[in-house]
C-alpha positions in Angstrom: 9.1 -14.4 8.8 5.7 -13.1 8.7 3.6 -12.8 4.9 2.5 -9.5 5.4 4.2 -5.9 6.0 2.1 -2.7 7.1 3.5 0.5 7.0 1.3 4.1 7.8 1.4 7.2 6.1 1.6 10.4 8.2 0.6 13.9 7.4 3.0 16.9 7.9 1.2 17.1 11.2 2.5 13.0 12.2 -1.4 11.5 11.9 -1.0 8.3 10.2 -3.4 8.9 7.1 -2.8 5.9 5.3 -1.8 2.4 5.2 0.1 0.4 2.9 0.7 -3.1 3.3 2.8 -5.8 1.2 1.7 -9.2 1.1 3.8 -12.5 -0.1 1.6 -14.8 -2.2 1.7 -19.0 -2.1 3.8 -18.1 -5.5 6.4 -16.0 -3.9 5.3 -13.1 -5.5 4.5 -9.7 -3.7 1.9 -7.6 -3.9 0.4 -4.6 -2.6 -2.8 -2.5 -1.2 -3.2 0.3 0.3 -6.4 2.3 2.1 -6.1 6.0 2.8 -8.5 7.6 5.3 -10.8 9.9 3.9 -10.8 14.0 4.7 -14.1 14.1 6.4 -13.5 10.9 8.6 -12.9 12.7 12.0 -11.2 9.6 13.8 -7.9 9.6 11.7 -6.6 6.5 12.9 -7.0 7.2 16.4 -8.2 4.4 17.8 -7.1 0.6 17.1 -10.5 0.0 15.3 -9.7 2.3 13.0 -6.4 1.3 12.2 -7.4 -2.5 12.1 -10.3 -1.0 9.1 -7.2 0.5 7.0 -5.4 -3.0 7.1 -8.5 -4.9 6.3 -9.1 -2.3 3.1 -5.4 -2.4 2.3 -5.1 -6.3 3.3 -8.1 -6.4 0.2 -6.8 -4.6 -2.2 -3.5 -6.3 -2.3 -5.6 -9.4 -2.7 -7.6 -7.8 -5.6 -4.7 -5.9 -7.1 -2.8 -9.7 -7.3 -5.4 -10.1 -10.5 -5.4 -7.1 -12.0 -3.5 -3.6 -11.7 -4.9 -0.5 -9.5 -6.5 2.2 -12.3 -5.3 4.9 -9.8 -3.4 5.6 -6.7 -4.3 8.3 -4.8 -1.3 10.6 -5.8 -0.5 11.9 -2.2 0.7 8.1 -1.5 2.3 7.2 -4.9 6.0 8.0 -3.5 5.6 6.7 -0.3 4.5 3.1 -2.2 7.3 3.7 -4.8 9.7 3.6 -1.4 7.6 0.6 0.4 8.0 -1.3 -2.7 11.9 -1.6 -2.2 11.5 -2.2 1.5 9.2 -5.1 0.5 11.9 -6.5 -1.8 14.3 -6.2 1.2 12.2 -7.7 3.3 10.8 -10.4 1.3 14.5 -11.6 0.3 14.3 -10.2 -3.1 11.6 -12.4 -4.0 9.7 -10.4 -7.3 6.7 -8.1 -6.9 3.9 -8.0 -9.4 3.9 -7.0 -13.0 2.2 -3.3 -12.3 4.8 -2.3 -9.9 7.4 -2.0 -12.8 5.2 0.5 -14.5 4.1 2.2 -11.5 8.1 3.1 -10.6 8.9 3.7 -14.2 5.8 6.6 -14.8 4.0 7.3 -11.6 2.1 9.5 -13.1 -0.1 7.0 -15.3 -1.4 6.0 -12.0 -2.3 9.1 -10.0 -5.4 10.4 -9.2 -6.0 14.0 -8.0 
């Protein structure tokens, strides 16, 4: 079983705009990142480069958000992570996610940024 999930965003138009990834710690506990492509970037995951710089981003955020919880999620993304948290948990054999996940299901709207 592999330590790390991706799954991409897609716009109303099917371009993959963002990336969110779940990773399994050495203490069994999960934890996420994400990176979303900005408006003015023109290559909108078209080539592998560019999809392999939205892992890396997400890939370091999860790693950053396993010390402390985001500030704010982009709020396009928030139910699209609410949703790839309980695929994670599937995946991952139930094994818990982090603390910040709880609150971020319970009121999504703490954590969005417009």
């Amino acid at each position: 079983m592999a330590d790390k999930i991706y799954r991409y965003v897609k716009n109303k138009k099917n371009v993959p705009i963002a990336t969110l990834v779940a990773t399994l710690t050495n203490d069994g506990v999960i934890t996420y990142g994400y990176s979303i492509c900005s408006r003015k970037d023109s290559f909108r995951y078209k080539t592998s480069d560019t999809r392999l710089g939205g892992r890396s981003i997400a890939d370091r955020r999860a790693t950053f958000f396993a010390q402390q919880e985001p500030r704010k999620i982009a709020h396009s993304i928030i139910p699209e992570m609410i949703s790839f948290i309980g695929r994670a948990e599937k995946y991952f054999k139930n094994k818990p996610s982090i603390a910040w996940t709880q609150k971020l299901i319970a009121n999504p709207k703490d954590f969005a940024k417009k």
